[in-house]
C-alpha positions, 0 to 999 in steps of 0.5 A: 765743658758743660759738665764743668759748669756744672760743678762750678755753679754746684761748688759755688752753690755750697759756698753760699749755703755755708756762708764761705764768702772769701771762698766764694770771692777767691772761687769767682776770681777763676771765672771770667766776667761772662761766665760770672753773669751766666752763673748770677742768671742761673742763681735764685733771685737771693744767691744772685746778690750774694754772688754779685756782692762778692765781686770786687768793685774792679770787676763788679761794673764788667759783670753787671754789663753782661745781665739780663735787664730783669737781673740789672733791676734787682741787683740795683734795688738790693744795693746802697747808694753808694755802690750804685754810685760807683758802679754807674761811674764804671759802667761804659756810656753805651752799657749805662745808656743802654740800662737808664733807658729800660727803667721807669722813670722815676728810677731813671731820675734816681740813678741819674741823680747818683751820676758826677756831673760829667756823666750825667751830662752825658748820659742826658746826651745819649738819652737824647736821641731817639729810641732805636737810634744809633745815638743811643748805642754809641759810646763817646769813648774813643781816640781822636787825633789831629791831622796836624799832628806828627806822628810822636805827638799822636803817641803821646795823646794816646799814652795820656788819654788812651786808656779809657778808649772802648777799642784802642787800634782805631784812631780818628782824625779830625781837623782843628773843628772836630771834623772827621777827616779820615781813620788811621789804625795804630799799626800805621802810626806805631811803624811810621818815623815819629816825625811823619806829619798825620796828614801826610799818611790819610787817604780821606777814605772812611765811612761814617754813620749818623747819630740820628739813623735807625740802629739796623743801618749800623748793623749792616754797615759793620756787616757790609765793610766787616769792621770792629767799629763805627764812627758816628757824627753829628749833621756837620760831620763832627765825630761825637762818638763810635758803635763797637761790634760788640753793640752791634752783635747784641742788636743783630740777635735782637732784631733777629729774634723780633722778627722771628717772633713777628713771623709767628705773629706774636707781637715782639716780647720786651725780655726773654721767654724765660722771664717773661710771665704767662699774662704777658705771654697772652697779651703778646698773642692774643691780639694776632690770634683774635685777627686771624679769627675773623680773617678765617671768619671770610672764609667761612662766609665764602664756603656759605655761600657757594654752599648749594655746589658743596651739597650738589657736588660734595667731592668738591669739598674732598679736596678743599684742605688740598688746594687751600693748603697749598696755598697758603705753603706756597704764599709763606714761603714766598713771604719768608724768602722776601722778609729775609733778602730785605732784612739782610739787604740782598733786596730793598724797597725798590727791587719789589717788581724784579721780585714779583717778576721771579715769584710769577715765574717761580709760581706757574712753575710750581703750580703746573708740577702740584696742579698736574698730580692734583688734576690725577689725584682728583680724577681718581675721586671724580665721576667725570674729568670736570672734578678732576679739571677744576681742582689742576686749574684750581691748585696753579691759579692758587699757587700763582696768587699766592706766591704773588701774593707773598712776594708783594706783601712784605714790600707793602708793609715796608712802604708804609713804614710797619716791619716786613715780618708782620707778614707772617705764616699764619697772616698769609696762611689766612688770607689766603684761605679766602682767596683760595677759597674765592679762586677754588669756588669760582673755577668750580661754578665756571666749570659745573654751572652747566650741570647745575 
């Protein structure tokens, strides 16, 4: 497969350099619409208009939708007003939303001002609502049915208005305000006598979603009752709109590769990695690096001031790497687990003392395995067992703390309303460098004090 792409993006290449554009428009028509936008990504910037041009304008707003933001913003620069017009008008209202909001706002205007009158108050609806918000996500194409409807006169609203719907084996029903009332799919109607009365074939039970909730909801909504579609109302249950699976993918990769990115403590990039420049790179970085810098400056402040016992007792300082490491492992894993059971809702807010309850329990476990081959690791080193002993007391008093530690953070985090995946590897790693440190020194002066 990944040989013939190859050839296609070779063969279409050549096309170009030799200025063959009917050719290249008869070649296109053999690829569909995603295989089209990943061969316009991999194109230089001049090629990818070239390619782009020579789609018809039928297929041309189906493939736009499947750019990269970076790749939508050059090809509206190269064309005229007039095929932005049309393409804006055959773009879906969740796919054009979805372009407007990422452009500065004086393109915004623009492009709006290229809108029919119709779009243009819709797409200032969309925009309307919230950043991140399900109201920006949604689409208003649908179909909608009354509940007082037969069966005959449903399938003639659908021969008549169905044809620019987003998914057509759904229909809503709603009552004379607009007042969802139930779903009914197409299936149903089709196999009921044409003169069945809508209402007599619902059981009023559906789920629903507000305009105004976060977009991470809609995902796990669709996730947790596995359907293809959302419907989305308004503060008195009106239907305005309805969120696809489609959207609903797009957002669960965003969101995933945010928190990756937030796990590695590397602030969330606006674009891929490939389009994204090396300055941006740093800004994105830097800021996490340079507070990791004076966490571990505690650190070695704590180091200076037990410095009397390193130079008293340096194999002390042997097995620091050892039990501060071990630590900060143990407390990234506990985070990494309770970041992801609260992203996938295997766990939330409320479940924070269950969690820790299992992280103590998990954490005395593994701190006695790894503090009893720590306590034999260090009585090879130690003149007498009181090296030996405070680095086994050491290691599970630090792997307690630390997978406590872990299990707590995210919860924290989560209460006062900043991302759960801010408690990342190097963040936890950290700090527990310095209460390692605080726990490893303070077992140690307790231990040797008197032979100081």
């Amino acid at each position: 497969m990944a040989e013939q792409t190859t050839e296609d993006n070779a063969r279409i290449r050549q096309l170009i350099e030799s200025g063959q554009l009917k050719a290249l428009a008869s070649e296109l028509d053999n690829l569909i619409n995603p295989e089209v936008a990943e061969l316009i990504l991999q194109m230089d910037k001049p090629h990818q208009i070239l390619v782009y041009r020579a789609l018809p304008r039928s297929r041309a707003a189906d493939v736009f939708a499947y750019l990269e933001q970076e790749q939508q913003d050059e090809i509206l620069e190269a064309l005229t007003d007039a095929d932005t017009r049309h393409l804006l008008a055959n773009l879906s209202p969740d796919d054009r939303t979805a372009m407007l909001e990422e452009l500065p706002a004086t393109v915004q205007r623009r492009l709006m001002q290229l809108l029919t009158p119709e779009d243009l108050a819709e797409a200032r609806q969309l925009l309307g609502y919230p950043e991140e918000s399900v109201g920006r996500l949604m689409t208003p194409d649908y179909i909608r049915i009354r509940a007082e409807w037969t069966c005959d006169q449903a399938i003639s609203h659908i021969r008549k208005y169905g044809r620019d719907s987003e998914i057509f084996n759904i229909l809503y029903v709603t009552d004379q305000n607009g007042l969802l009332i139930d779903i009914l799919r197409v299936r149903r109607l089709i196999m009921a006598d044409p003169s069945t009365v809508i209402k007599d074939m619902l059981n009023y039970n559906f789920i629903s979603i507000s305009a105004y909730e976060d977009r991470e909801v809609a995902v796990e909504m669709i996730k947790r009752y596995d359907i293809n579609a959302l419907p989305v109302v308004d503060s008195d249950g009106v239907i305005i709109g309805i969120v696809t699976v489609d959207d609903i993918m797009d957002v669960a990769e965003e969101e995933a590769t945010e928190d990756i990115q937030l796990g590695a403590a590397v602030a969330p990039l606006e674009s891929r990695y490939s389009s994204t420049g090396s300055f941006e790179l740093f800004r994105k970085r830097i800021v996490w690096l340079l507070v990791l810098i004076f966490v571990n400056l505690i650190s070695a402040a704590v180091i200076s001031s037990y410095e009397d016992y390193l130079l008293e007792f340096i194999t002390l300082a042997l097995f620091m790497p050892l039990v501060i490491a071990s630590g900060g492992n143990s407390g990234a894993q506990s985070a990494t687990l309770m970041v992801r059971a609260m992203a996938t809702g295997d766990l939330n807010s409320n479940d924070w003392l269950k969690a820790l309850i299992k992280e103590i329990s998990v954490g005395v476990l593994l701190g006695l395995a790894m503090g009893v081959i720590a306590y034999f690791v260090g009585a090879l080193y130690g003149r007498d067992g009181s090296i030996a002993l405070i680095i086994g007391l050491s290691m599970v008093s630090i792997v307690l703390v630390a997978n406590s530690f872990g299990a707590l953070l995210p919860f924290l985090l989560q209460r006062v309303k900043i991302d759960p995946a801010v408690a990342s590897s190097p963040l936890i790693t950290s700090v527990m460098d310095v209460l390692g440190l605080l726990i490893y020194f303070s077992i140690a002066v307790l231990i040797l004090a008197p032979a100081v």
